[in-house]
C-alpha positions in Angstrom: -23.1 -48.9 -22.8 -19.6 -49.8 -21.8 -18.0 -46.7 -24.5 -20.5 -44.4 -23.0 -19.4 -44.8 -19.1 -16.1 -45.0 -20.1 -16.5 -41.8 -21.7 -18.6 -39.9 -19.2 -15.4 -40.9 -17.2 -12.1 -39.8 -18.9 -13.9 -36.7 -19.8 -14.4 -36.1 -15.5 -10.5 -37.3 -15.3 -9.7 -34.6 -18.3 -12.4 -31.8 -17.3 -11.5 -32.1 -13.3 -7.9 -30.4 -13.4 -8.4 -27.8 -15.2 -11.5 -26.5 -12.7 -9.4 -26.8 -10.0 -6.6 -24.6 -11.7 -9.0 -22.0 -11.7 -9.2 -21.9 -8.1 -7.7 -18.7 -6.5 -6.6 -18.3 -2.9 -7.7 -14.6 -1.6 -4.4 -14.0 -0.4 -3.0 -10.4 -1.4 -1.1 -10.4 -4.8 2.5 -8.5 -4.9 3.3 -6.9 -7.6 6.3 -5.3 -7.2 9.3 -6.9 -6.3 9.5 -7.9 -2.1 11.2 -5.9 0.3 10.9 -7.0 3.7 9.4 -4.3 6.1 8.7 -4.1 9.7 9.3 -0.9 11.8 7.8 0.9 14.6 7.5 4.9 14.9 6.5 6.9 17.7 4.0 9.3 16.4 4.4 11.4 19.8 8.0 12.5 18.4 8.7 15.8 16.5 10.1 14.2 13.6 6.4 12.7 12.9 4.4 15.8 14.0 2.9 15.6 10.4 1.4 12.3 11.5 -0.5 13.8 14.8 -4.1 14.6 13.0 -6.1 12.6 10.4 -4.9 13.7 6.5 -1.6 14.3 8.0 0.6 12.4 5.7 4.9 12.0 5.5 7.6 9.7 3.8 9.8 7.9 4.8 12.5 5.1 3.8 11.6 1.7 3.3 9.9 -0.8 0.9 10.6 -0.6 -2.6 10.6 3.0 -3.6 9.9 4.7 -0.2 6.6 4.6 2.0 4.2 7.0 2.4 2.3 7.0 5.8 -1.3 8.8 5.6 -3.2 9.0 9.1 -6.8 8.4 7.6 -8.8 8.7 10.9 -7.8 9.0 14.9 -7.0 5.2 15.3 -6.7 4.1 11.4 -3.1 4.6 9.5 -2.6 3.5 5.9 0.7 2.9 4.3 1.4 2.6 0.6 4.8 2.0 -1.5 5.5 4.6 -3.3 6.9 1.9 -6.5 4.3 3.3 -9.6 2.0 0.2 -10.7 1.9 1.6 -14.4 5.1 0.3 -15.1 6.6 -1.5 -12.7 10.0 -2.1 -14.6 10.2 1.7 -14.8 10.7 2.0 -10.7 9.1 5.4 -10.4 8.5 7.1 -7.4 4.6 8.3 -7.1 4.4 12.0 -5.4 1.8 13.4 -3.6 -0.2 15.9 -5.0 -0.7 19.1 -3.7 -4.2 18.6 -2.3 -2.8 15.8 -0.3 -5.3 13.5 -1.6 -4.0 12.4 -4.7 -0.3 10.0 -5.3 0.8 11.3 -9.1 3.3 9.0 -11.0 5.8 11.2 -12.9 6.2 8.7 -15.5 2.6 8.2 -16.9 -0.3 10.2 -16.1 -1.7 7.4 -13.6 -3.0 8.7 -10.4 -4.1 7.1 -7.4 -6.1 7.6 -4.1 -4.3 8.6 -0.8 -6.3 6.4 1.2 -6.0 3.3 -0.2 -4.2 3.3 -3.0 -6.7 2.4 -5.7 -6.6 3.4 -8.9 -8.6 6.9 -9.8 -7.0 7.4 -13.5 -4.5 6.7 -16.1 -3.3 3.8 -17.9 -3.1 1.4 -15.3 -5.3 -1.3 -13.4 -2.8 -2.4 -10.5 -3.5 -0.6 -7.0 -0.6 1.0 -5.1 1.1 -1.7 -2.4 -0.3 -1.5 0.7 1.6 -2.6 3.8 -0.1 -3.7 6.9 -0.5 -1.3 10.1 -1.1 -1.4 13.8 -1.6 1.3 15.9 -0.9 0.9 19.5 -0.6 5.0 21.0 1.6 6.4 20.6 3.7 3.5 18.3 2.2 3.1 14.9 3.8 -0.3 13.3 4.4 -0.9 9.7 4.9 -4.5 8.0 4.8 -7.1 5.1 0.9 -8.5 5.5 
């Protein structure tokens, strides 16, 4: 009786931390490599006139590879690095696609979604980067989440 507790026990003491290893915060993962980024534009300027109606999109500097800012409605902005997730140690530079829906990486034949970055097709699971946004009128803000 004694073997069998003591048994039911060390197998709880063995079993225990590996369950809890498996535990997974929901915190968003970054996959390409960190660059801090925080800046404000006024989308009222000229310079950002692309910006002034929803499916207006524009790069600019910033992040790993460049950022590219897409007004999805009136009051909702998204912005996406532009560092391809199908190879990451290959550093390219997605593009937009004519139809202004689609971000193409010249390297692979991965493409992904405007909107959120997701992936639509090609060899690759990871979705674009996505930086946070806040949108105060006329100053949309850009940063690390």
């Amino acid at each position: 009786m004694k073997n069998r507790c003591f048994s039911r026990q060390l197998l709880w003491f063995i079993l225990t931390p590996f369950v809890l290893m498996q535990a997974r915060c929901d915190d968003p993962s970054q996959y390409i490599p960190y660059v801090p980024v925080d800046f404000e534009i006024n989308v009222d300027l000229p310079s950002y006139i692309d910006l002034s109606v929803p499916s207006g999109h524009l790069l600019v500097s910033g992040g790993s590879q460049g950022i590219i800012l897409y007004r999805y409605t009136l009051d909702q902005f998204v912005a996406l690095d532009r560092h391809a997730t199908a190879d990451i140690e290959a550093a390219c530079q997605v593009q937009i696609a004519e139809d202004g829906l689609m971000l193409l990486d010249p390297c692979s034949d991965a493409q992904w979604l405007i909107i959120d970055g997701s992936v639509v097709s090609g060899d690759v699971s990871l979705p674009l980067h996505r930086y946070a946004t806040t949108w105060n009128p006329p100053i949309l803000r850009v940063y690390n989440p």
